[in-house]
VMD Tcl script that draws the C-alpha trace (Angstrom):
set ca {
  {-31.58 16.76 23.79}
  {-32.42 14.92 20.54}
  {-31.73 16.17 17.18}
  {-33.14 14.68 13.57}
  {-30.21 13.14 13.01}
  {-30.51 11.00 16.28}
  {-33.52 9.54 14.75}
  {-33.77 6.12 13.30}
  {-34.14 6.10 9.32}
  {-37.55 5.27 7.52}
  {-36.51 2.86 5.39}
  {-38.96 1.85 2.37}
  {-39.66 -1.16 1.66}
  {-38.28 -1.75 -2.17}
  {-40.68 -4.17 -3.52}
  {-41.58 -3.83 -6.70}
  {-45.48 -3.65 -7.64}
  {-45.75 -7.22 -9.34}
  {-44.76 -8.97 -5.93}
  {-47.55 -7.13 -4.07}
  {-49.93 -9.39 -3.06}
  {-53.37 -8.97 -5.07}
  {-56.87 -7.70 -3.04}
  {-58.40 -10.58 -3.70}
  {-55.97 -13.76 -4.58}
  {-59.29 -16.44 -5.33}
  {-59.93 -13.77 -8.21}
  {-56.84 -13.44 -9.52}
  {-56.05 -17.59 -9.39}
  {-59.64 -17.76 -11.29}
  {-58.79 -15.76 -13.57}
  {-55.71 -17.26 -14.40}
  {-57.35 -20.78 -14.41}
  {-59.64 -19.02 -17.01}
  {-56.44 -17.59 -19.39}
  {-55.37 -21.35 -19.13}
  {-58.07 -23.13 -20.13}
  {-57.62 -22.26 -23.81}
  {-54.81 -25.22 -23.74}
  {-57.48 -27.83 -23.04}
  {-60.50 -25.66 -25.38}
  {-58.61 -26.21 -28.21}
  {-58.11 -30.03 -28.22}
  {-61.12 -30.67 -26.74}
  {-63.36 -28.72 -29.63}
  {-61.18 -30.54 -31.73}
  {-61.72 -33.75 -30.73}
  {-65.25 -33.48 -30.39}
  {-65.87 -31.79 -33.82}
  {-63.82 -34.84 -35.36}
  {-65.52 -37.62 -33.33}
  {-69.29 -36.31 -32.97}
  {-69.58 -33.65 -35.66}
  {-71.28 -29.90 -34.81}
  {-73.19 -31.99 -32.24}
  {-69.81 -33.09 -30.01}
  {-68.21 -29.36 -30.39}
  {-71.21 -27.51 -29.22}
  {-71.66 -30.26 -26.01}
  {-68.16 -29.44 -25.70}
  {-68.34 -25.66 -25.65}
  {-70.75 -26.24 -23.05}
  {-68.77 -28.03 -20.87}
  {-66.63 -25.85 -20.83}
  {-68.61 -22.79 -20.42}
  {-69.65 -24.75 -17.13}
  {-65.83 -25.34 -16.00}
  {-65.38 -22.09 -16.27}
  {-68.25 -20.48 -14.54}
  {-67.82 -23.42 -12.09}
  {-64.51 -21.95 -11.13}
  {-65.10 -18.23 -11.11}
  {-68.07 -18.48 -9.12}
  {-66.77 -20.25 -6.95}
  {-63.56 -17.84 -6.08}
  {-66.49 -15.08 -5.76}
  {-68.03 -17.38 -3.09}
  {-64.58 -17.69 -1.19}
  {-64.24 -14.09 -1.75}
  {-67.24 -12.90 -0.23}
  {-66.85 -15.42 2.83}
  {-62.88 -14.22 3.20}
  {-64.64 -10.57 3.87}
  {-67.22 -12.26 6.59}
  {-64.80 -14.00 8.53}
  {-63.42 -17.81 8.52}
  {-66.98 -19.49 9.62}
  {-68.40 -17.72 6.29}
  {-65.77 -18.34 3.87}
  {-66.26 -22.09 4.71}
  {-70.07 -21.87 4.77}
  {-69.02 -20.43 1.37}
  {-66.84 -22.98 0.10}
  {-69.07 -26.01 1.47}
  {-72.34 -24.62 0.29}
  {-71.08 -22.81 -2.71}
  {-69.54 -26.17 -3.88}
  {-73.13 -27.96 -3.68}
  {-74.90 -24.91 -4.82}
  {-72.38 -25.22 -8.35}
  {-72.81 -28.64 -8.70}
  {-76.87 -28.07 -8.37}
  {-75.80 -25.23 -11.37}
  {-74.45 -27.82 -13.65}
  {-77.04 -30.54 -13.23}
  {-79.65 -27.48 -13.61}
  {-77.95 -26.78 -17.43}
  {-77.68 -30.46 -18.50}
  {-81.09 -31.50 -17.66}
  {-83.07 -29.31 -20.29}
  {-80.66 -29.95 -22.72}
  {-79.94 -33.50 -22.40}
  {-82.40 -34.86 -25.07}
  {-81.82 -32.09 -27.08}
  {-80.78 -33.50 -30.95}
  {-77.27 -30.98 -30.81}
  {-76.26 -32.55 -27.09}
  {-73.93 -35.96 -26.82}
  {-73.26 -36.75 -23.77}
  {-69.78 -38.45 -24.07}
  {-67.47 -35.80 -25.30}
  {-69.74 -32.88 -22.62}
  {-68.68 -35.83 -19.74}
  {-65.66 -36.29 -20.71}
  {-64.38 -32.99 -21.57}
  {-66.11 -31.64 -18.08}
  {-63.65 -34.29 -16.16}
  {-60.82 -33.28 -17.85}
  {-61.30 -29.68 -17.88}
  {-62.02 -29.60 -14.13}
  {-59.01 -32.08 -13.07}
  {-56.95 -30.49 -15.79}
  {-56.92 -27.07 -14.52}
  {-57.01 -27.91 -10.86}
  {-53.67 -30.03 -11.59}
  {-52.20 -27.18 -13.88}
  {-53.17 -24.09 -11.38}
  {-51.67 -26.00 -8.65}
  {-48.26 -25.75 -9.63}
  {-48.96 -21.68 -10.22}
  {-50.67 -21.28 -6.84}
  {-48.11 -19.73 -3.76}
  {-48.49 -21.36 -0.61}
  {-47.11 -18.85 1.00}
  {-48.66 -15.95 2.96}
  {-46.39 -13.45 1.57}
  {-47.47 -14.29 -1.57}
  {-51.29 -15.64 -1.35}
  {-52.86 -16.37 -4.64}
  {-50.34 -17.18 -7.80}
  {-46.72 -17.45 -7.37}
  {-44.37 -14.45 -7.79}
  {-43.11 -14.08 -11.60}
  {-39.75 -14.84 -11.96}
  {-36.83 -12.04 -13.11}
  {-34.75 -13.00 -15.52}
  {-31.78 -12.75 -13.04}
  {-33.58 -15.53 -10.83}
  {-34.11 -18.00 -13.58}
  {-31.30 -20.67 -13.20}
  {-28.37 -20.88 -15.81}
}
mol new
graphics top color blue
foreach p $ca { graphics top sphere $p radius 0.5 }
foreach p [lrange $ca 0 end-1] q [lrange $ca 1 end] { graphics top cylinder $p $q radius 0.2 }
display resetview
């Protein structure tokens, strides 16, 4: 005969919310590529105001505009190929990467003899912005399947002395 006590404990797991891994980590690492481009907006505007005027800040703005629309669309591309299986999420990233560069081309052709466009400060700051962020992020991203997406914050009893 068997009694509750001869059963094995349930024992929950104690992980705290914030190390739950998100629904959808390529959203959550855009998004966080997003929060961190304001380090390179604000230097970038900057420099373009000061070298080209009105003229450099707006191509700049729209460079980054791109970077950023770049990036998010292209986690919602990964995201809806995750859901179809692994042949579509590469499909996704392949194609969606040609289809995005076919999306910046398609905004810098009407506006490329436009009198408010310069094309130096929108090349440069779309080189930097994209290698920027993809450098910064990386050091944020987990590699880890426990953890897909961004890395696990740190407590303050796990930072070192």
């Amino acid at each position: 005969m068997s009694t509750a006590s001869d059963a094995a404990p349930v024992v929950e797991p104690d992980t705290p919310a914030s190390l739950e891994a998100p629904a959808a980590p390529e959203q959550a690492v855009a998004r966080d590529m997003v929060r961190r481009s304001v380090v390179f907006a604000v230097p970038l505007l900057v420099g373009g105001a000061i070298g080209w005027g009105w003229t450099g800040a707006l191509s700049v703005g729209l460079a980054l505009a791109l970077v950023l629309v770049n990036f998010v669309l292209g986690a919602a591309a990964i995201g809806w190929g995750a859901r179809m299986g692994p042949s579509a999420m590469m499909a996704a990233a392949m194609g969606g990467y040609v289809v995005r560069l076919g999306i910046v081309t398609a905004a810098v052709l009407p506006v490329r003899h436009h009198d408010w466009f310069e094309l130096l400060p929108f090349a440069v700051s779309l080189l930097v912005t994209h290698l920027g962020l993809l450098i910064v992020e990386a050091r944020h991203v987990s590699a880890s399947l426990a953890f897909p997406g961004l890395k696990p914050a740190r407590t303050r009893s796990e930072t070192p002395a």
